[in-house]
C-alpha positions as CSV (number, residue, x, y, z in Angstrom):
1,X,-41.2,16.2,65.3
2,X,-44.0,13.9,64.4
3,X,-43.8,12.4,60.4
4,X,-46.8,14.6,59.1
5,X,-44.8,17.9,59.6
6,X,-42.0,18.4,57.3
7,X,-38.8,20.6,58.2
8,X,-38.2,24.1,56.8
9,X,-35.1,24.5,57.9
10,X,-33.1,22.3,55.4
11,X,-32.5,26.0,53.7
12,X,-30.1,26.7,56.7
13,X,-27.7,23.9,55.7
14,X,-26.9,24.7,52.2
15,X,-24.6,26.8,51.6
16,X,-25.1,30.4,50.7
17,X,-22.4,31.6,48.6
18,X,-21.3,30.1,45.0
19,X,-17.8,29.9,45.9
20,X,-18.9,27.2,48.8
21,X,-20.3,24.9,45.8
22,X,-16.9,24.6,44.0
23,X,-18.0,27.5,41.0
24,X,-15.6,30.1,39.7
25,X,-17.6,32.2,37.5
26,X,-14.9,34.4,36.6
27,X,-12.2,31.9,36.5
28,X,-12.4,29.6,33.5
29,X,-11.2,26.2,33.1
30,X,-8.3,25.8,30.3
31,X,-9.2,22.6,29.7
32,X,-12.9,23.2,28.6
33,X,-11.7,25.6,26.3
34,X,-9.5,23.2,25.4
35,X,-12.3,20.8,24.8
36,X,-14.4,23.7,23.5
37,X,-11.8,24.6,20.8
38,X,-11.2,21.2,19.8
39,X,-15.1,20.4,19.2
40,X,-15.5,23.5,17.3
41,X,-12.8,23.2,15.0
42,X,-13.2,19.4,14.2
43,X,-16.2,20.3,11.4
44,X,-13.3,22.0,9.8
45,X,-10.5,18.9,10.5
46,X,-13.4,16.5,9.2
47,X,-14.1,18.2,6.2
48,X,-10.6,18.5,5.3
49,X,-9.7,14.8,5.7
50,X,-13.3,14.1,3.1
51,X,-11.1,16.7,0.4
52,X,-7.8,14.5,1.1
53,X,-9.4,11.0,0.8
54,X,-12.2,12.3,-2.3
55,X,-8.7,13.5,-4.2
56,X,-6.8,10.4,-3.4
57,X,-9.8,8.4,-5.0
58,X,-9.5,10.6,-7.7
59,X,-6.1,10.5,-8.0
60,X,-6.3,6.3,-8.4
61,X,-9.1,6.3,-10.6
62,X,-7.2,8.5,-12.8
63,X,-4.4,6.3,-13.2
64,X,-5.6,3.6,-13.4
65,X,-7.8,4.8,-16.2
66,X,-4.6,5.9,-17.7
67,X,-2.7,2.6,-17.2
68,X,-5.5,0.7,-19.0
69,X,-5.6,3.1,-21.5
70,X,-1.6,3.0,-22.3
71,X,-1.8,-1.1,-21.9
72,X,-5.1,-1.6,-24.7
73,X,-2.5,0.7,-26.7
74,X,-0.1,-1.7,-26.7
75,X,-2.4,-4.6,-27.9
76,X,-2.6,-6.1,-24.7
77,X,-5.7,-6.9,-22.1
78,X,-5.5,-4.5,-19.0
79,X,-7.1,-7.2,-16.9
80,X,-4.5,-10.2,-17.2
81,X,-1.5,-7.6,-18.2
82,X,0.1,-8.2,-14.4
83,X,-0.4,-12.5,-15.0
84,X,0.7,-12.6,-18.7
85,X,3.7,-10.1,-17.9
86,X,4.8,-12.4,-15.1
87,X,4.6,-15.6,-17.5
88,X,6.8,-14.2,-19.8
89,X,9.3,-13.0,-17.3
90,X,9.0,-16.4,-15.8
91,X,9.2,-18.0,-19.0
92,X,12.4,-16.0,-20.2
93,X,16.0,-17.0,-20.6
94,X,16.8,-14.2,-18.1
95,X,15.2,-16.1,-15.0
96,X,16.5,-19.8,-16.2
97,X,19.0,-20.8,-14.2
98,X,22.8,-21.0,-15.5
99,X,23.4,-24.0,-17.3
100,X,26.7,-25.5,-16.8
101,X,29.9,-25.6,-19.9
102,X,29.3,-29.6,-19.3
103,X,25.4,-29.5,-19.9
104,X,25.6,-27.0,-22.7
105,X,28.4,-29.1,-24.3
106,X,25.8,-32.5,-24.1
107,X,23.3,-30.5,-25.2
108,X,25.5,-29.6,-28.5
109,X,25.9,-33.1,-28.8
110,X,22.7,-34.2,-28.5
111,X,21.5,-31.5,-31.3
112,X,24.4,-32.5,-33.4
113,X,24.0,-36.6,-33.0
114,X,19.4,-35.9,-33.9
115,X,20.5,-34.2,-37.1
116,X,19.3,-30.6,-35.9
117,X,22.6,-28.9,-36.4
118,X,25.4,-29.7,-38.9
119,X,29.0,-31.0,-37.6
120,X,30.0,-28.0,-38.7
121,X,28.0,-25.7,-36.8
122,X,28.8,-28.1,-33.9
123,X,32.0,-27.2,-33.8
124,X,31.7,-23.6,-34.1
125,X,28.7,-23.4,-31.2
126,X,31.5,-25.7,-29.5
127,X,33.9,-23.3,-29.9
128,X,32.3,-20.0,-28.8
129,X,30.7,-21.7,-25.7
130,X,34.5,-22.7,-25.0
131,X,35.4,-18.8,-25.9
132,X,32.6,-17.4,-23.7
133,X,33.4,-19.6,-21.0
134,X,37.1,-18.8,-20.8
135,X,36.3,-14.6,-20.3
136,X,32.9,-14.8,-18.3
């Protein structure tokens, strides 16, 4: 065969039937259905998770609208409520740490011996820290 002609018979190869070429057009795959089922419900998945997150925005939004409002109620500033809360607590008795009888007694002292309490009142304070250290 010389290069100018070109060969016809490349038809004969192929083959004939659409069974040969791997295609089962009456059997389905169940895994592009799969695939198909999944593609056309995931508008519906997608639009579902915007509703979820849109109400959970709205859900914050809403209380923390109502958390300001109930903390300006109160007299206090919504933006440094959390900081000046924690200052307080930090600066209460209830976080101090224990003092001991011996450095509550020399503190007694020390109020009594500047003039800020009476020897009187010394003795009593004296004697209720005594008291309240016998039952706790």
């Amino acid at each position: 065969m010389r290069s100018s002609e070109v060969n016809y018979d490349y038809d004969k190869s192929l083959p004939t039937d659409e069974a040969s070429f791997g295609y089962m057009e009456d059997e389905f795959s169940t895994s592009s259905d799969l695939v198909d089922a999944t593609f056309s419900v995931m508008p519906i998945l997608l639009g579902l998770v915007a509703v979820v997150f849109v109400a959970v925005v709205i859900f914050i939004v809403y209380a923390q609208a109502r958390n300001s409002r109930k903390i300006k109620s109160a007299g206090l500033d919504p933006i440094t409520f959390e900081t000046d809360l924690k200052t307080k607590l930090a600066q209460s008795n209830l976080l101090a740490p224990k003092q001991s009888l011996e450095a509550k007694l020399e503190e007694l002292t020390s109020l009594r011996s500047r003039g800020v309490i009476s020897n009187d009142e010394y003795l009593q304070a004296r004697q209720d820290l005594l008291k309240g250290w016998g039952e706790g």
